[in-house]
N, C-alpha and C positions, 0 to 999 in steps of 0.2 A: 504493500500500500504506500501510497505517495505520502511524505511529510512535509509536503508544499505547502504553506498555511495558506488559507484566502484571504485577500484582498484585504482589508478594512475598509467599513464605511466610509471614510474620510479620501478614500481613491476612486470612489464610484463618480462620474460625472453623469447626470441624469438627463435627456432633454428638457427643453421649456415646456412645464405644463404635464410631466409623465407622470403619473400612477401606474404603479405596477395592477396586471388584471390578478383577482383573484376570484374572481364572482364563482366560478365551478371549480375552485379548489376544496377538494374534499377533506374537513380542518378535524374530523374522527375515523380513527382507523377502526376498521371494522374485524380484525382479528390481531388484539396485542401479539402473537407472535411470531408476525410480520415484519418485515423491512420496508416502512413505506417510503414512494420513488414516486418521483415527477420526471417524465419524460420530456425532454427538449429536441426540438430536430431546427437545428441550423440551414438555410437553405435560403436562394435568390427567391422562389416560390415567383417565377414570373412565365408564366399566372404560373396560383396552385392549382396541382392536378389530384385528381380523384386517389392516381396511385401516392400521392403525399398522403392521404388521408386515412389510405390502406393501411400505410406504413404504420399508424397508430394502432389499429385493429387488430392488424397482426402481430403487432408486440403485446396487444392486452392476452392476445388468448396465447401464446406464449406464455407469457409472466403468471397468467393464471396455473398454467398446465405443467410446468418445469419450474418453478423457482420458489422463494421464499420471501418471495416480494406481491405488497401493496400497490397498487398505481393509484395515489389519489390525484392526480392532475396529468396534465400534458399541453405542453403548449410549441408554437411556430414562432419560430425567431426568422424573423425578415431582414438578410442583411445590408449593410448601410450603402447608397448612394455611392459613397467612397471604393466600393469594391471593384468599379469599374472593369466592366465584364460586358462584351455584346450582349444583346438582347433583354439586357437590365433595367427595366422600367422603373421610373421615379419610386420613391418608398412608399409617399401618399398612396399611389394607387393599385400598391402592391400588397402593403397594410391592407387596404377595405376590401380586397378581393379575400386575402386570405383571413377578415374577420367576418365577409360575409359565407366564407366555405363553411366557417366554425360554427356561428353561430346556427346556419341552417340545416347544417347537416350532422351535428356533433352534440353530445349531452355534455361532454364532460371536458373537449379541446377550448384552450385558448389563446390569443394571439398576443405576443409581447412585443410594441416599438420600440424598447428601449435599444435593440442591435440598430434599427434602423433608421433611424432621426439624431445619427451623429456621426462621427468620424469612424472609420472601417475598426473593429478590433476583431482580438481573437478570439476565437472557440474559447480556448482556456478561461480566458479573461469572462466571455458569454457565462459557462457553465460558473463562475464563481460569483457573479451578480444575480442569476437565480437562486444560489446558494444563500445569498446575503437577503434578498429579499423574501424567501420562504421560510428559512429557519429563524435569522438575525432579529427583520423586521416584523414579520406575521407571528413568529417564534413555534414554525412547526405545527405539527399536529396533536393531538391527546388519543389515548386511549379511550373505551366507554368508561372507563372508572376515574378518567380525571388525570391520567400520569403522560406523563411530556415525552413527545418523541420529533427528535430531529429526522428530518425526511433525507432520503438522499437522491440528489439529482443525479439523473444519465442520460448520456445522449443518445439519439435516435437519428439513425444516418442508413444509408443505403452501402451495401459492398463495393459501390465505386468505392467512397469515400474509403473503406477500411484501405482499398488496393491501394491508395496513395499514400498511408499510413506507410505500409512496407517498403515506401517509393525511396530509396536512399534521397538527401538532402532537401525533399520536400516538406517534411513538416520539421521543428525543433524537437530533440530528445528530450527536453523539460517540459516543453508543451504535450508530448506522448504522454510522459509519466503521468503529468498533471490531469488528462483527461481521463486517459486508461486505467491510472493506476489510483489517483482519489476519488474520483468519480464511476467509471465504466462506462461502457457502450451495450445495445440491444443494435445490431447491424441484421438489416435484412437484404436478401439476396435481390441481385438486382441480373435483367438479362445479360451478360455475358462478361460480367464482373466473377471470376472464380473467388471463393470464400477461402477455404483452406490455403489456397499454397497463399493470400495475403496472413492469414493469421498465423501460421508458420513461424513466419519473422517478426511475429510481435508474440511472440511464446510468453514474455516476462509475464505479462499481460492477460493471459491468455484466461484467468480464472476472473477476471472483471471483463471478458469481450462473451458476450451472449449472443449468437449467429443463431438468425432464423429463418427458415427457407420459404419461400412462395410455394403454396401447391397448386397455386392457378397464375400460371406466367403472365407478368402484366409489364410491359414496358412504356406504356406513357411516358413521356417526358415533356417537361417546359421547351424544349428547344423543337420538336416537333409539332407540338400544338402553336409556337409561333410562326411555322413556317406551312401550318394549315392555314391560319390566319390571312398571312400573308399571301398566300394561293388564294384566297375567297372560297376555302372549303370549309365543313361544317362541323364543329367544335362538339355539339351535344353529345353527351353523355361520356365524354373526355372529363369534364369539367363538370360543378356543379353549375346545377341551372342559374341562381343569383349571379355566378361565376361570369357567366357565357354574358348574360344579359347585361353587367356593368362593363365589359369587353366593349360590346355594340353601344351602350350608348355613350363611350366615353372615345368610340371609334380610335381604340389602342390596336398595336401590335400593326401599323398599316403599311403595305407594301412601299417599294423601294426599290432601286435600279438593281445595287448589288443583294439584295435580300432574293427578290425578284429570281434570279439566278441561282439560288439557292433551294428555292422552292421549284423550280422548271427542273432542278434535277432528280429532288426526291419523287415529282410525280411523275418522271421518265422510268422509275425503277432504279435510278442510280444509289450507291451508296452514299448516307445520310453526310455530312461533311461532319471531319473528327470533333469530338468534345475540344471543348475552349479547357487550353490547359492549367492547372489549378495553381491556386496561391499559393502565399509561403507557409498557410496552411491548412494547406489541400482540398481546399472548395470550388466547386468549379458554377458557372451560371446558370445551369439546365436546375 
């Protein structure tokens, strides 16, 4: 386990005007001899797609069915404006997309600005301001008899992200630890991202990385549903309906010369153009 301390209050910068959401934070654990977790999934979310959504669902019945963990929360961290990435749509409107997927589609998801209404940071940095703000500020969750338990956060990411983990000199060694090792990860399979040979290389790790497989292969992505978009093809049932409809009336994602060409080749049958390659710590824009 990592002995990285978090952050202190007094390093958190917040935007103008933020409250952290807690409104479906579930603030009683429903069996004391639990581990209760708040999942986090870091991500451009432009747009959020239905498989973002998955991704929560199938970590719940996961966590239910293998582990010793609670989930009383789960929330969408929209990264900042700053991360400069194609196909990166403003935060504003990437925020109300991905808090209209929540709140329409979800009981228990909810969406944080705080990544997104300020200068680019890291994961690390991400997972330890929900730490501060669930345990620190809110102070955790109770038992039904009244007894105080600290939650613990983990992140929720797709096997891209783990395969960048193993990527020599892409992510920080401290930043690994920091994630992997005081916090953990739930990694779900992603189309043609191998799981094993990345967790291999993070063995240290390997009793805080939780791999969960699809048994019904879904590859939606952000970078595909933009380049339907941008073709003038038809998004339903990719996205959620509120999803699609704030798309149309806010006439986002709209073609463009070089975009244009992009889209002529995926509906010729060509192969999709390669992933936009990832930061310094390993996220990439889809």
């Amino acid at each position: 386990m990592s002995t990285t301390p978090p952050r202190s209050a007094r390093e958190f910068t917040n935007p103008p005007n933020y409250s952290f959401p807690h409104h479906r934070l579930r603030r009683v654990l429903r069996d004391p001899t639990k581990t209760p977790i708040v999942l986090v999934a870091c991500g451009s979310f432009s747009p959020v797609t239905f498989l973002h959504l998955r991704m929560f669902e199938m970590a719940k019945d996961y966590v239910r069915q293998n582990t010793d963990f609670e989930i009383v929360g789960g929330y969408l961290s929209p990264v900042s404006d700053m991360y400069k990435k194609p196909g990166l749509l403003n935060a504003h409107h990437r925020v109300n997309m991905c808090n209209l997927a929540a709140e329409h589609t979800s009981s228990w998801l909810m969406v944080d600005p705080w990544e997104a209404f300020q200068s680019y940071q890291r994961t690390a940095v991400v997972l330890d301001h929900f730490d501060h703000q669930v345990n620190t500020v809110l102070g955790g969750v109770q038992t039904e008899d009244g007894a105080h338990r600290n939650v613990r956060v983990m992140l929720l990411a797709g096997s891209d992200l783990i395969s960048t983990m193993s990527e020599p000199g892409v992510w920080s060694y401290e930043d690994l630890d920091h994630i992997l090792g005081r916090y953990g990860a739930v990694i779900i399979e992603r189309q043609g991202s191998g799981m094993d040979q990345a967790t291999d290389s993070l063995a240290r790790w390997r009793h805080n990385i939780h791999m969960v497989s699809q048994l019904i292969q879904n590859d939606v992505s952000s970078t595909k549903v933009r380049l339907f978009l941008k073709r003038g093809l038809s998004v339903h049932y990719l996205l959620p309906a509120p999803v699609v409809d704030y798309i149309e009336e806010h006439h986002l994602y709209q073609d463009d010369a070089s975009e244009r060409r992009k889209s002529e080749s995926l509906s010729s049958g060509s192969k999709p153009p390669p992933p936009t390659p990832p930061t310094a710590d390993g996220r990439t824009a889809a």
